[in-house]
Every structure is written in structure tokens, then in C-alpha cells.
BALODO-282170 format. One record per residue: chain; x, y, z of N, C-alpha, C in turn. Coordinates in steps of 0.02 Angstrom, whole numbers, plus 32768, in hexadecimal, padded with zeros to 4 digits. Example, Ala and Ser with C-alpha at 12.3 -4.5 7.8 and 13.67 -1.06 7.14 Angstrom:
2
mike->A	nc1->8294	nc2->7EE4	nc3->8186	cac1->8267	cac2->7F1F	cac3->8186	cc1->8294	cc2->7F5B	cc3->8186
mike->A	nc1->8282	nc2->7F90	nc3->8162	cac1->82AC	cac2->7FCB	cac3->8165	cc1->8285	cc2->8002	cc3->818A
% end
This chain:
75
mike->A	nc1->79DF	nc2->7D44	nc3->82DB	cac1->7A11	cac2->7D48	cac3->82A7	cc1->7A0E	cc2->7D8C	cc3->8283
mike->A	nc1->79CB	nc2->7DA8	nc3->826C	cac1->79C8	cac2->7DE1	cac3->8258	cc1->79E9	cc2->7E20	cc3->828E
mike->A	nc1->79E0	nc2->7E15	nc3->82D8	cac1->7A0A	cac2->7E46	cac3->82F5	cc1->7A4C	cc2->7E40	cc3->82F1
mike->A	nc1->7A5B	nc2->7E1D	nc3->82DE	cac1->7AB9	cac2->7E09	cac3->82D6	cc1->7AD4	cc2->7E30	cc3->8295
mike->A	nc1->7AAD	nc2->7E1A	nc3->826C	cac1->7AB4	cac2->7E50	cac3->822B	cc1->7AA5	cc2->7E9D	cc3->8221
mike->A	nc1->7A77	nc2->7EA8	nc3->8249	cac1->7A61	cac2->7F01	cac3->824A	cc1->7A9F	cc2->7F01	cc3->8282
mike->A	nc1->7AAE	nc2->7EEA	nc3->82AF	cac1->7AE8	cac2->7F02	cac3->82CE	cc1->7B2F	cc2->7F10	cc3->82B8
mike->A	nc1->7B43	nc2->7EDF	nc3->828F	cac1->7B6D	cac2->7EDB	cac3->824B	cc1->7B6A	cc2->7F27	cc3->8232
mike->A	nc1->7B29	nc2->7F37	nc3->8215	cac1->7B23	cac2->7F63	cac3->81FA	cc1->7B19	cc2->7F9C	cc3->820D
mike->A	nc1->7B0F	nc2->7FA6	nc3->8245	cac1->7B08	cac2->7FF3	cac3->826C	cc1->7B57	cc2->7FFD	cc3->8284
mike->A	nc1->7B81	nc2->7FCB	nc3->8296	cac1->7BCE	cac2->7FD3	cac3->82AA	cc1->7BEA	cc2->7FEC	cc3->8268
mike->A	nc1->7BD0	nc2->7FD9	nc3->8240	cac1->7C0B	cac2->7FDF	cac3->8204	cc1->7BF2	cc2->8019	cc3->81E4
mike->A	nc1->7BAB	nc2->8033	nc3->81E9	cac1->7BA3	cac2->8085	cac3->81C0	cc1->7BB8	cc2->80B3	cc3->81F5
mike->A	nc1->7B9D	nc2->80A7	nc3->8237	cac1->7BAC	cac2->80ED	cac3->8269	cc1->7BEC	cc2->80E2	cc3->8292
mike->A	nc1->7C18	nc2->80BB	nc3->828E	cac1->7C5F	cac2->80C2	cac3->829A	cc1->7C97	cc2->80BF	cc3->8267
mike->A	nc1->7C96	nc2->8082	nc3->824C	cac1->7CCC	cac2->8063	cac3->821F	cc1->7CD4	cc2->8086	cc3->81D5
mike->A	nc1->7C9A	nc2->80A6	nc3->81C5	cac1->7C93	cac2->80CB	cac3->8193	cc1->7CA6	cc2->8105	cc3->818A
mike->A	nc1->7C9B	nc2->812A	nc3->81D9	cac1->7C9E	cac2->817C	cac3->81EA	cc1->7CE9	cc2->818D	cc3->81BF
mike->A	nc1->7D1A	nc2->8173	nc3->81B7	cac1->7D4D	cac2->819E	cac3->819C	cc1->7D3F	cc2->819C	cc3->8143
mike->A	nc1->7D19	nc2->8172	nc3->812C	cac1->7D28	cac2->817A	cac3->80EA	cc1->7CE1	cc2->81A7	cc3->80CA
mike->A	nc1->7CBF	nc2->81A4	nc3->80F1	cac1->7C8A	cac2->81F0	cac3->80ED	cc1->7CAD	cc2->822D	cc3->8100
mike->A	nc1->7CE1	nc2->8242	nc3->812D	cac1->7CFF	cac2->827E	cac3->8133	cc1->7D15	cc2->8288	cc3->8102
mike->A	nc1->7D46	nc2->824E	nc3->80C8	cac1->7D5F	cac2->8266	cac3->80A6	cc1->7D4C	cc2->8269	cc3->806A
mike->A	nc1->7CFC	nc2->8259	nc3->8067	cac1->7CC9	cac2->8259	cac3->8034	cc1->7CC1	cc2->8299	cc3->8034
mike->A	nc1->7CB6	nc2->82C3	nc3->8057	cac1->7C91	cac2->82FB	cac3->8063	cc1->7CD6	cc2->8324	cc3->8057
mike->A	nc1->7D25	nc2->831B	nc3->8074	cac1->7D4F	cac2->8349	cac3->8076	cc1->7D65	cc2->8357	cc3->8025
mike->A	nc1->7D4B	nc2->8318	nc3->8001	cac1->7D61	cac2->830F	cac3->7FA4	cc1->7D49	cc2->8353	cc3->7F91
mike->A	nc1->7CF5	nc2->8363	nc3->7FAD	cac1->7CDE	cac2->8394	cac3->7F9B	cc1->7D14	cc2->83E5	cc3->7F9D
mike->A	nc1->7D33	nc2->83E0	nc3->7FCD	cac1->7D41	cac2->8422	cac3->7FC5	cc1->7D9A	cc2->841B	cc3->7FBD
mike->A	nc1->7DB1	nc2->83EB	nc3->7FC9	cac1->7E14	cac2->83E1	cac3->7FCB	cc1->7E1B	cc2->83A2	cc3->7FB4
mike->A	nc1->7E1F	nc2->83AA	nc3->7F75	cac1->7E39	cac2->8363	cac3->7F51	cc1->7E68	cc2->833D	cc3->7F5F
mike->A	nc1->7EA8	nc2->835E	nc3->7F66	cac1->7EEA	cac2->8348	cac3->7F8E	cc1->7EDF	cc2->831C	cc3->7FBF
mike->A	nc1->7EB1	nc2->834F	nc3->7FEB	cac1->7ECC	cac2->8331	cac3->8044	cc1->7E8D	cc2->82DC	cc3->8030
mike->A	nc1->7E5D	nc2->82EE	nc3->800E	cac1->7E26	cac2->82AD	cac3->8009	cc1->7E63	cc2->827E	cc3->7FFA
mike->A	nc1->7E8A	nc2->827A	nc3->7FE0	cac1->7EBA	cac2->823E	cac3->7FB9	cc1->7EF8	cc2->8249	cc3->7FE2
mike->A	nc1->7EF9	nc2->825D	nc3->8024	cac1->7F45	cac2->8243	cac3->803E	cc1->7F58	cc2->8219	cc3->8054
mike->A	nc1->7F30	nc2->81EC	nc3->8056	cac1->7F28	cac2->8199	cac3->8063	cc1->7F4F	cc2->8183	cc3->8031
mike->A	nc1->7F3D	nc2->817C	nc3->7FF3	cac1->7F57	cac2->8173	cac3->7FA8	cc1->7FA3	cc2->818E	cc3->7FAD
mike->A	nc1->7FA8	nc2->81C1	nc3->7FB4	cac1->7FEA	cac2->81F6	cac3->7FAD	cc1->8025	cc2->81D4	cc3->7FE4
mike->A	nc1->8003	nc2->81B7	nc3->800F	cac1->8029	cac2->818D	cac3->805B	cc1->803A	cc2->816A	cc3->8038
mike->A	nc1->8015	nc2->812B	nc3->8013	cac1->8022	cac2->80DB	cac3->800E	cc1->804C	cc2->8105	cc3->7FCE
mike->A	nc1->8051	nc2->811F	nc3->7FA3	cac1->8085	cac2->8139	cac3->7F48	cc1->80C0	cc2->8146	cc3->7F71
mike->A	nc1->80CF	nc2->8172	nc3->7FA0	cac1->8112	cac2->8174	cac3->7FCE	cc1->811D	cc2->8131	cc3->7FE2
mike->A	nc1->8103	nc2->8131	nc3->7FFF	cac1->8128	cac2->80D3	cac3->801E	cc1->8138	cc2->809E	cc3->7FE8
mike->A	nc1->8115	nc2->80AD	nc3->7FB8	cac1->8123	cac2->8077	cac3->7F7C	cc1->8169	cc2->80A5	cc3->7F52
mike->A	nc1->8165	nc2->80DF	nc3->7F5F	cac1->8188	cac2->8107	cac3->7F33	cc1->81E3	cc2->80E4	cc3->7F4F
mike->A	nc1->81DE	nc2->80FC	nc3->7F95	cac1->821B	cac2->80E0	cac3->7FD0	cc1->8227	cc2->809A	cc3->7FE5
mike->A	nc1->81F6	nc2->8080	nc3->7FCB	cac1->8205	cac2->8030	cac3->7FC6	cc1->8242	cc2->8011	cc3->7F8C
mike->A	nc1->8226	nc2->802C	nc3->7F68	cac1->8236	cac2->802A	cac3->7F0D	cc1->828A	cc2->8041	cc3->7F0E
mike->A	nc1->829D	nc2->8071	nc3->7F22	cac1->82DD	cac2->8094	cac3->7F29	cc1->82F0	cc2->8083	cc3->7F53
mike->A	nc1->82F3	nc2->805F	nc3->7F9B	cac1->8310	cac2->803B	cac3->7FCB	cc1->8327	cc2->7FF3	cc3->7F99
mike->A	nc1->82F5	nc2->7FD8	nc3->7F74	cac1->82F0	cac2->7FA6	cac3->7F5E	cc1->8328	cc2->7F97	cc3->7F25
mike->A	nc1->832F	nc2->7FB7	nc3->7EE3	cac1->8351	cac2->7FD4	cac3->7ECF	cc1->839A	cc2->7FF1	cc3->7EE3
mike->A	nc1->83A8	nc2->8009	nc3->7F26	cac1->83EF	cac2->8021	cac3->7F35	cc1->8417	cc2->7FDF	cc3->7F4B
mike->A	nc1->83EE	nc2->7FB0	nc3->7F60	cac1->8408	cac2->7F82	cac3->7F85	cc1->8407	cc2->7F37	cc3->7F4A
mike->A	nc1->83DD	nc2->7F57	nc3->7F15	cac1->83F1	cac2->7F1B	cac3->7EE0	cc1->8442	cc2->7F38	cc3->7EBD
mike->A	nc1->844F	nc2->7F78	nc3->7EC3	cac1->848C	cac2->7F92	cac3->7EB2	cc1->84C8	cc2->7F76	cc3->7ED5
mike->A	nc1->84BC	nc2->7F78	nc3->7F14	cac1->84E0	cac2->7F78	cac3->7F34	cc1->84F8	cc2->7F28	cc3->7F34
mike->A	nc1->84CD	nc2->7EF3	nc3->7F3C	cac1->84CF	cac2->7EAD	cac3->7F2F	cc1->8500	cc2->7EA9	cc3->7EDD
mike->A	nc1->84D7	nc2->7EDB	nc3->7EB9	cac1->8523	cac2->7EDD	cac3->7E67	cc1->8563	cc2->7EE0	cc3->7E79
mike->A	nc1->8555	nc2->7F26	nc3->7E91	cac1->85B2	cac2->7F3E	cac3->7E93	cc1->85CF	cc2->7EFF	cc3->7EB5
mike->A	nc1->85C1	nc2->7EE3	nc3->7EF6	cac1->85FA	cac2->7EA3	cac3->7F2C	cc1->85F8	cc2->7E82	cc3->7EF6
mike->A	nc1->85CD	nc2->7E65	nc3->7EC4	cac1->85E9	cac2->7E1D	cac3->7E98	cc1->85C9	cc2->7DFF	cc3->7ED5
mike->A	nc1->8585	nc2->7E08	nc3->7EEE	cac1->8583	cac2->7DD5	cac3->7F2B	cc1->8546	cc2->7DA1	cc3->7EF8
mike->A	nc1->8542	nc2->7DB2	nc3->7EAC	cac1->8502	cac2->7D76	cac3->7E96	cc1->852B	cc2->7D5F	cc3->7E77
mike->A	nc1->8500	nc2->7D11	nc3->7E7D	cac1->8521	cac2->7CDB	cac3->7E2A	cc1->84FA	cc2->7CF9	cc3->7E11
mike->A	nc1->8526	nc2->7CF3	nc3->7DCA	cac1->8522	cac2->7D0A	cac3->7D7D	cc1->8533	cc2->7CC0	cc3->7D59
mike->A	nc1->8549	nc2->7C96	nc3->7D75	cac1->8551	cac2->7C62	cac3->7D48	cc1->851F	cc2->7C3D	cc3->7D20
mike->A	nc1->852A	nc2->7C14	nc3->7CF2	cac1->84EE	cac2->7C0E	cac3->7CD7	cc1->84D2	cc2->7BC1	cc3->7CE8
mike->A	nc1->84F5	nc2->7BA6	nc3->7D20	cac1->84F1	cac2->7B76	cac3->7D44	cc1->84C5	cc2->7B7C	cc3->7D85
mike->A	nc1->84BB	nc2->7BBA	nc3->7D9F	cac1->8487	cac2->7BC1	cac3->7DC3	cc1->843D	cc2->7BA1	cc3->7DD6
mike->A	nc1->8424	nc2->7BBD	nc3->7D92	cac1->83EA	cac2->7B8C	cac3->7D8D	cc1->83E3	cc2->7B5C	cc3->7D6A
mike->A	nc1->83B5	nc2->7B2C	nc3->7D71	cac1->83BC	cac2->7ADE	cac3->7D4C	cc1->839F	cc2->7AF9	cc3->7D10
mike->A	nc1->835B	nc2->7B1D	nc3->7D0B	cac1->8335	cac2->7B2F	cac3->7CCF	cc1->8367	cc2->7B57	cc3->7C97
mike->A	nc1->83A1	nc2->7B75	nc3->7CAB	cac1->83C7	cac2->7B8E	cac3->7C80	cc1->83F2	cc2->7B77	cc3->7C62
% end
């Protein structure tokens, strides 16, 4: 059982780990590029948001929602 776990643990420092030590070490000298991971997922959330948004517009302008106030029961 103990080899099952040091195996666990030798996969996960000398492979699975290797990229977030590169970018341990790259913080040191390029702050930017250490965080373009971060900077990836803020774009995608950024273009989510404004896709999201054009198309709640767009659902306005047709008159394609009830507005009545019969819609929901709680109202």
C-alpha cells in the first residue's frame, strides 16, 4: 500500500507538476507571461459576458420575452 502512494507521489511531483514549477521560476523574471493562464481564462470570461449580453439584447428588441406579470405564479 505504501508503494501505491510513493507512486502517487513521484507521478505527481516529476510529471504532473513540471508545468507549474516552470512557471514558478518564469514569475521570477516575466510576470506577465507567469499569469497567461489567468489572462486566457479573463478573455474567455471577458467574451462570454458580451456574447451573453448581445444576445440578451437581441431577445429585447423581437419582444420575444413575457413581460406579463402573469408569468410567474410567485409574482
Amino acid at each position: 500500500m505504501k508503494d501505491l502512494f510513493n507512486s502517487i507521489q513521484d507521478l505527481c511531483e516529476s510529471i504532473l507538476f513540471v508545468p507549474f514549477h516552470e512557471l514558478r521560476e518564469l514569475e521570477l523574471t516575466n510576470w506577465w507571461g507567469a499569469n497567461i493562464v489567468t489572462w486566457v481564462f479573463i478573455g474567455i470570461g471577458v467574451i462570454a459576458f458580451v456574447y451573453w449580453m448581445l444576445q440578451l439584447k437581441s431577445f429585447s428588441d423581437n419582444n420575444e420575452e413575457d413581460k406579463s406579470i402573469s408569468s410567474h405564479s410567485f409574482l
